[in-house]
GUTIKE-570789 format. One line per 8 residues: number of its first residue (from 1); their letters; for each residue x, y, z of C-alpha. Coordinates in Angstrom, 2 decimals. Example, Ala and Ser with C-alpha at 12.3 -4.5 7.8 and 13.67 -1.06 7.14 Angstrom:
1	as	12.30 -4.50 7.80  13.67 -1.06 7.14
***
This chain:
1	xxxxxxxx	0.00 0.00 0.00  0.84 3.51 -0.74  0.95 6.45 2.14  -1.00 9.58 1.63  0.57 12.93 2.59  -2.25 15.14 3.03  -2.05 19.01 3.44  -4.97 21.14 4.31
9	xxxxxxxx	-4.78 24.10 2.10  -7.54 26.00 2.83  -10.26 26.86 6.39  -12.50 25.21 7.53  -14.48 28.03 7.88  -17.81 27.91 6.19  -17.77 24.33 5.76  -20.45 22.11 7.27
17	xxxxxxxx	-19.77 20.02 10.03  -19.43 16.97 8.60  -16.57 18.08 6.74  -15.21 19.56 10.00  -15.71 16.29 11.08  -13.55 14.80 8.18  -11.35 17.26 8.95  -10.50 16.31 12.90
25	xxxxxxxx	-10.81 12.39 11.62  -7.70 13.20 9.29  -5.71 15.04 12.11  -6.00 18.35 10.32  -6.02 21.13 12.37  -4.89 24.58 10.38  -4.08 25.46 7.34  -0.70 23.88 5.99
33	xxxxxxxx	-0.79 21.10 8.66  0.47 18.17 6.92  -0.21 14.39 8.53  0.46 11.09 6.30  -1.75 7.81 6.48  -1.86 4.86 4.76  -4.15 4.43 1.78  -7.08 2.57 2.19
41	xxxxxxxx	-10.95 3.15 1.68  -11.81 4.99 4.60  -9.31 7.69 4.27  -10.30 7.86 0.27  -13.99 8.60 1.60  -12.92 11.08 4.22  -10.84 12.64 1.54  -13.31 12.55 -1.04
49	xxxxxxxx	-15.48 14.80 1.09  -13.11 17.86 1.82  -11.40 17.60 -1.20  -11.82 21.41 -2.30  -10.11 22.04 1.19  -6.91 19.49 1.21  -3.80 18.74 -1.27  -2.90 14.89 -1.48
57	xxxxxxxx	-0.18 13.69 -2.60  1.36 10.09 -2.92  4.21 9.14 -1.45  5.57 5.91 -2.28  7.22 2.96 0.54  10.70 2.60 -0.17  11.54 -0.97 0.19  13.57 -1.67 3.69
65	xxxxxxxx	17.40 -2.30 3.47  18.18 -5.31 4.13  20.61 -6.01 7.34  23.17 -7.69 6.91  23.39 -10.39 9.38  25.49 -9.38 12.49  27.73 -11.94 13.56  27.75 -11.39 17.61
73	xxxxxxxx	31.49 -11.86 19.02  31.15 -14.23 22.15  31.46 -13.15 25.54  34.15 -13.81 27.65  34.28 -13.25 31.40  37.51 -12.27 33.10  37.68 -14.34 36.29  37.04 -12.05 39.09
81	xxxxxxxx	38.69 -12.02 42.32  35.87 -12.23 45.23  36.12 -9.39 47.41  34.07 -9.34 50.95  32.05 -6.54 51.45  33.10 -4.49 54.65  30.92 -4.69 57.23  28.50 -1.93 58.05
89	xxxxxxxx	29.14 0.15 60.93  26.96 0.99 63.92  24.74 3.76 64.28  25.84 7.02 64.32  26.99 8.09 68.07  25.11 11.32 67.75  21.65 9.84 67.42  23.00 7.18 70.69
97	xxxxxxxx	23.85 10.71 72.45  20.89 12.33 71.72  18.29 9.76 72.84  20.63 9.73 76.46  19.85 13.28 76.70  16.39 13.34 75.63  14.11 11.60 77.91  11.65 9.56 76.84
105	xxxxxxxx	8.02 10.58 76.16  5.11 8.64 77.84  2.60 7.91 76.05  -0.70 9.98 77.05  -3.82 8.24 79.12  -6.24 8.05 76.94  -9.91 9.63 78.14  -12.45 7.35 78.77
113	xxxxxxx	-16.11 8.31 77.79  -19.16 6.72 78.74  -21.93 6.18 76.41  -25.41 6.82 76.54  -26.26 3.01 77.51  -23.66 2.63 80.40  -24.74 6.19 82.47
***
């Protein structure tokens, strides 16, 4: 299949809403916006209706390159030497200091409420 570049060349303005319609469906938003899609029926129909309003133009698919087949060198590993990790240290003396010097908090007594029921 072919691809369509399509190029609105003139406004929308004045046209009737279908062919707004068309319009949006195609992607075309101003004048000299340009969007490609592939050509098949539906976009021939959409096309067909705003046709005063939009340039096509056919571009054609280039056939891909083809690769030439990539011959992957294989992977050696170097033998690595196994280092330990060092061990992790202990907390920080400065938070140890601070919770010396900072009491502890008790936790408040909670209210007790009676309900209707119980009084």
């Amino acid at each position: 299949m072919a691809t369509l570049k399509i190029t609105q060349i003139k406004s929308r303005i004045g046209s009737t809403a279908q062919q707004c319609k068309n319009l949006d469906a195609l992607g075309l938003h101003r004048i000299n916006h340009t969007v490609t899609h592939s050509d098949s029926a539906i976009i021939l129909g959409m096309i067909n209706r705003v046709k005063h309003l939009v340039k096509v133009e056919v571009v054609e698919e280039k056939a891909p390159a083809k690769k030439a087949a990539k011959v992957e060198a294989p992977v050696v590993e170097a033998p690595v030497a196994e280092e330990k990790a060092p061990a992790k240290k202990a907390p920080a003396k400065k938070a140890e200091a601070a919770e010396k010097k900072a009491p502890a908090k008790k936790p408040a007594a909670k209210k007790v409420t009676k309900t209707k029921k119980e009084e």
